[in-house]
C-alpha positions as CSV (number, residue, x, y, z in Angstrom):
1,X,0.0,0.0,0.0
2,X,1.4,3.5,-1.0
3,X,-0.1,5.3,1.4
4,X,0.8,3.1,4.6
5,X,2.8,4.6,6.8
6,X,6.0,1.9,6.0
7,X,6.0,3.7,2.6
8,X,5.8,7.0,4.0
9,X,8.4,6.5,6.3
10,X,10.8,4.9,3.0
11,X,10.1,7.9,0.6
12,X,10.8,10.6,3.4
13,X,13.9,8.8,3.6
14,X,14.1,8.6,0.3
15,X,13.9,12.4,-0.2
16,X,16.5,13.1,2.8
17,X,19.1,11.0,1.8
18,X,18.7,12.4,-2.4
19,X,18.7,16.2,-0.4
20,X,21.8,15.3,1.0
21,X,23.9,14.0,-1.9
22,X,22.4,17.1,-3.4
23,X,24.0,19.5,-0.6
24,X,27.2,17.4,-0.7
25,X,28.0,17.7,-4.1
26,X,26.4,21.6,-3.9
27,X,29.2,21.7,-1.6
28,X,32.4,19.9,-3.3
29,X,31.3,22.6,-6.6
30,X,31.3,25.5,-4.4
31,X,34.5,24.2,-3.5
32,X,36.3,23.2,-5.9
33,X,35.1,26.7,-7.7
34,X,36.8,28.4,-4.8
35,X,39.7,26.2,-5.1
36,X,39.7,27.4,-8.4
37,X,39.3,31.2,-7.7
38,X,42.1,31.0,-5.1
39,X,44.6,29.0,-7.7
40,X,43.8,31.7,-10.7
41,X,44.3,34.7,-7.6
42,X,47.5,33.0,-6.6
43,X,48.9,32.7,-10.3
44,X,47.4,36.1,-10.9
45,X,49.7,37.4,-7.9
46,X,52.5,35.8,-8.4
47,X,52.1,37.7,-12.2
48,X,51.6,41.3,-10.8
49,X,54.5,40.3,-8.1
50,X,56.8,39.4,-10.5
51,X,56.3,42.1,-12.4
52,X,56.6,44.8,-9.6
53,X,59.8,43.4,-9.1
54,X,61.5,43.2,-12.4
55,X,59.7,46.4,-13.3
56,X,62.9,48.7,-13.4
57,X,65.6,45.7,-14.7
58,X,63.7,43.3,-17.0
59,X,64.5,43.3,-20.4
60,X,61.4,44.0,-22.8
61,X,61.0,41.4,-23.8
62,X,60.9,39.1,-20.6
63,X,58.6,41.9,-19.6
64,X,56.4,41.7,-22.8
65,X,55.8,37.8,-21.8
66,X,55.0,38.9,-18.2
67,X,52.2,41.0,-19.7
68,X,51.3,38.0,-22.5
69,X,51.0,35.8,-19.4
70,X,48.9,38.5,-17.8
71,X,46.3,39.1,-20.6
72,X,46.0,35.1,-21.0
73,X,44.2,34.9,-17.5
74,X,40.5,34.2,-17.9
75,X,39.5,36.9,-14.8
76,X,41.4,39.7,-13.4
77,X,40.9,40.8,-9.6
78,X,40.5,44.4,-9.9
79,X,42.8,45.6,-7.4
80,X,46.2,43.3,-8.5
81,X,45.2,44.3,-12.0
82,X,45.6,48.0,-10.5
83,X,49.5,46.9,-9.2
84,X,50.0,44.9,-12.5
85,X,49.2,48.2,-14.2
86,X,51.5,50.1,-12.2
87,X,54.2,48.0,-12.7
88,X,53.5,48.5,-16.5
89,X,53.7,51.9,-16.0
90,X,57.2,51.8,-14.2
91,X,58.4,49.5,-16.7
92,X,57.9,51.8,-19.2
93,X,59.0,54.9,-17.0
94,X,62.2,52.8,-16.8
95,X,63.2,52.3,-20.6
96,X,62.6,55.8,-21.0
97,X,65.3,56.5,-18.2
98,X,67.6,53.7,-19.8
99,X,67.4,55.0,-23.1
100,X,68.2,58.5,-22.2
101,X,71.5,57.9,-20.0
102,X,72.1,55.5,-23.2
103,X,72.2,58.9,-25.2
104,X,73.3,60.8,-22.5
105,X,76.5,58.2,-22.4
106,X,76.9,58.6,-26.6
107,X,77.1,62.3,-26.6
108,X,79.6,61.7,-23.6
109,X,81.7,59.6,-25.6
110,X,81.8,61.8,-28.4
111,X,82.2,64.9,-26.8
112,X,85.2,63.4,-24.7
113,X,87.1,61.9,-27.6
114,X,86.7,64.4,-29.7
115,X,88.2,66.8,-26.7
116,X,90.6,64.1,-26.1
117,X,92.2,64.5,-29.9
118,X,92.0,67.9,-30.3
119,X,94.1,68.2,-27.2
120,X,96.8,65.8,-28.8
121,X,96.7,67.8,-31.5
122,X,97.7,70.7,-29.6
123,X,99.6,69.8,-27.6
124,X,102.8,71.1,-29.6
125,X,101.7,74.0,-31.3
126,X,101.8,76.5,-28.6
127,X,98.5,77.9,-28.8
128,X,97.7,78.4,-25.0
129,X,94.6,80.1,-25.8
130,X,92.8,77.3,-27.5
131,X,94.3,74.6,-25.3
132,X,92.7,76.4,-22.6
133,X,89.5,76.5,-24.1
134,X,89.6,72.5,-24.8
135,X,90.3,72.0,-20.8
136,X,87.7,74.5,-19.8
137,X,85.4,73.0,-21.8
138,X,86.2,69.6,-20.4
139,X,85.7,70.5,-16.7
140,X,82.5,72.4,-18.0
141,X,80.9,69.7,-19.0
142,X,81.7,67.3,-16.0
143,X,83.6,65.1,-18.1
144,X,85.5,63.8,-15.6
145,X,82.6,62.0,-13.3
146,X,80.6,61.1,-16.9
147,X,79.8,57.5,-17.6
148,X,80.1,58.2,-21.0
149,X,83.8,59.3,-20.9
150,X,85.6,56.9,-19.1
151,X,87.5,55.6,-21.5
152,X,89.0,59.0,-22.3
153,X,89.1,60.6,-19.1
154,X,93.1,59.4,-17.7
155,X,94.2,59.6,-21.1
156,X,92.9,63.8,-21.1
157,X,94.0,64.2,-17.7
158,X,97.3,63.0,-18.0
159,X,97.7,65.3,-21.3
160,X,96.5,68.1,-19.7
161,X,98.6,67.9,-16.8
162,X,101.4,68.0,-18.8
163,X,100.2,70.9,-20.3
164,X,99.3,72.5,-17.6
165,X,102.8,72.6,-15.4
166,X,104.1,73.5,-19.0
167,X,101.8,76.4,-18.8
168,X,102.7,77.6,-15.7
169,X,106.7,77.2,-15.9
170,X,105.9,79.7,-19.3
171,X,103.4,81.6,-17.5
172,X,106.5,82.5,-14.8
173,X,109.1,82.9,-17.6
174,X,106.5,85.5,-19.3
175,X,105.8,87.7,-16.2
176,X,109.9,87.2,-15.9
177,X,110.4,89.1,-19.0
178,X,107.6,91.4,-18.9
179,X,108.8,92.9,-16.0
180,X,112.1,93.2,-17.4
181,X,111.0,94.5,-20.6
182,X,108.8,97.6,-18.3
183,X,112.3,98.4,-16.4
184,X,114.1,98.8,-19.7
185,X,111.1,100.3,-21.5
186,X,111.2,103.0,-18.5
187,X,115.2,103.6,-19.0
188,X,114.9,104.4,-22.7
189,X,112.1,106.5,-21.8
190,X,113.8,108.6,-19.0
191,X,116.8,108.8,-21.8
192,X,114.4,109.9,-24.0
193,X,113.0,112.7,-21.4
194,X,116.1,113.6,-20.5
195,X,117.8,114.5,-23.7
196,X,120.9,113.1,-23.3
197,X,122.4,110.3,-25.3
198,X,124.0,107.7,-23.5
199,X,126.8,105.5,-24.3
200,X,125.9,103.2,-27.2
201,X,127.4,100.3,-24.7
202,X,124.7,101.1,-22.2
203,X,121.8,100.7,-24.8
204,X,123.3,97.6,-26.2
205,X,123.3,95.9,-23.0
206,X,119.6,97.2,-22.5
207,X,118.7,95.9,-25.6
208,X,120.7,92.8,-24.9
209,X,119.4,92.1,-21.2
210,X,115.5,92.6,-23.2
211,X,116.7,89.8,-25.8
212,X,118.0,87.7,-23.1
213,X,113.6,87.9,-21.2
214,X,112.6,87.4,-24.7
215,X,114.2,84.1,-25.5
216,X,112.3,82.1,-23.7
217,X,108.5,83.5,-25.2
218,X,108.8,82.0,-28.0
219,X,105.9,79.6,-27.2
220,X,103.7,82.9,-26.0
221,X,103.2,85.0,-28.3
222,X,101.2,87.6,-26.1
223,X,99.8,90.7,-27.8
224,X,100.9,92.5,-24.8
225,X,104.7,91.2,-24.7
226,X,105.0,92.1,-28.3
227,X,103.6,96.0,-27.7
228,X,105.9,96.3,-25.0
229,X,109.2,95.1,-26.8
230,X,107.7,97.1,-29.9
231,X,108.1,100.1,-27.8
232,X,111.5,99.6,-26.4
233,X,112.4,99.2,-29.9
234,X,110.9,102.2,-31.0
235,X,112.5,104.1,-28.1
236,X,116.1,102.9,-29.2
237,X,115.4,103.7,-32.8
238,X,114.7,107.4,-31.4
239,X,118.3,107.0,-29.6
240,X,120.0,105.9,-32.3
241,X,118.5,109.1,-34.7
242,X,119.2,111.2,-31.7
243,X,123.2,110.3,-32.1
């Protein structure tokens, strides 16, 4: 019979025991879907880590896969895709920054060997101006701390030390005779003012002690030093009509 209460009693049963395989397997989905979830978060993270990380050293193209390996996921959690795309953006910020002290080491390079050769090719012709110019330009532009001009910069140095002490032991052998050249300027002049001629021994060994500053100018050719002489020759031409 159906409706006795023995087959009341089995379908209840029934029902109970079909709600609870129902429950139980409503239950191993849920979790194997948040297994799921937490496996595609953790790959997701370990993605957006990664990439935080190598954002300022990766090379573009291990960074390019890091992004391919990114866009392949199926779902994105909205706040690591807000890191992964700050990591992007720091990447990016980064090969900018590369690129430019990449330049910035090229026009180092250049500009230091091309300082570097015009000082060797000064280096014997005397011209104190211009080799000068080619240090002061060198120190100007930081050349000595640039990345760009390492290769250049004991090789310049060591030149332009040289050139420098050279410089100097000229620089004292120039104020040398200038001051020499003044003091027999003034004696031709006070001859001159004075009206009276005197011995042609005396102006020879003027003339002679002026020759003697002079010999050693022959690498600075000063503007100055050559007025100054011009006039003490002048001065003893105007003895020499005088007599």
């Amino acid at each position: 019979d159906p409706e006795s209460a023995a087959a009341m009693r089995l379908l209840s049963a029934a029902r109970s025991r079909a709600l609870r395989e129902a429950i139980g397997e409503e239950r191993a989905r849920n979790k194997a879907r948040a297994a799921a979830r937490a496996e595609a978060m953790a790959l997701e993270l370990a993605l957006v880590e990664a990439a935080e990380k190598s954002a300022e050293t990766a090379s573009p193209e291990e960074f390019e896969q890091l992004c391919a390996d990114y866009h392949a996921l199926s779902v994105h959690n909205e706040n690591l895709k807000t890191r992964f795309m700050a990591a992007r953006y720091r990447f990016f910020c980064a090969q900018q920054q590369r690129l430019a002290r990449r330049e910035a080491e090229s026009r180092e390079r250049q500009l230091a060997g091309e300082l570097t050769l015009r000082l060797e090719n000064l280096k014997d012709s005397g011209n104190w101006k211009l080799i000068r110019q080619v240090i002061e330009s060198w120190n100007r532009a930081g050349l000595n701390n640039a990345p760009g001009a390492v290769e250049f910069v004991e090789r310049f140095n060591t030149l332009a030390g040289e050139l420098s002490r050279k410089a100097q032991v000229l620089q004292q052998a120039y104020s040398l005779a200038m001051q020499t050249a003044q003091k027999v300027l003034a004696e031709y002049e006070n001859m001159v003012k004075s009206g009276v001629l005197p011995p042609a021994e005396q102006r020879q060994a003027l003339l002679a002690e002026l020759e003697g500053a002079a010999e050693n100018l022959s690498e600075l050719p000063f503007a100055e030093a050559d007025n100054l002489f011009h006039s003490v020759l002048i001065r003893h031409r105007i003895q020499f009509c005088l007599q």
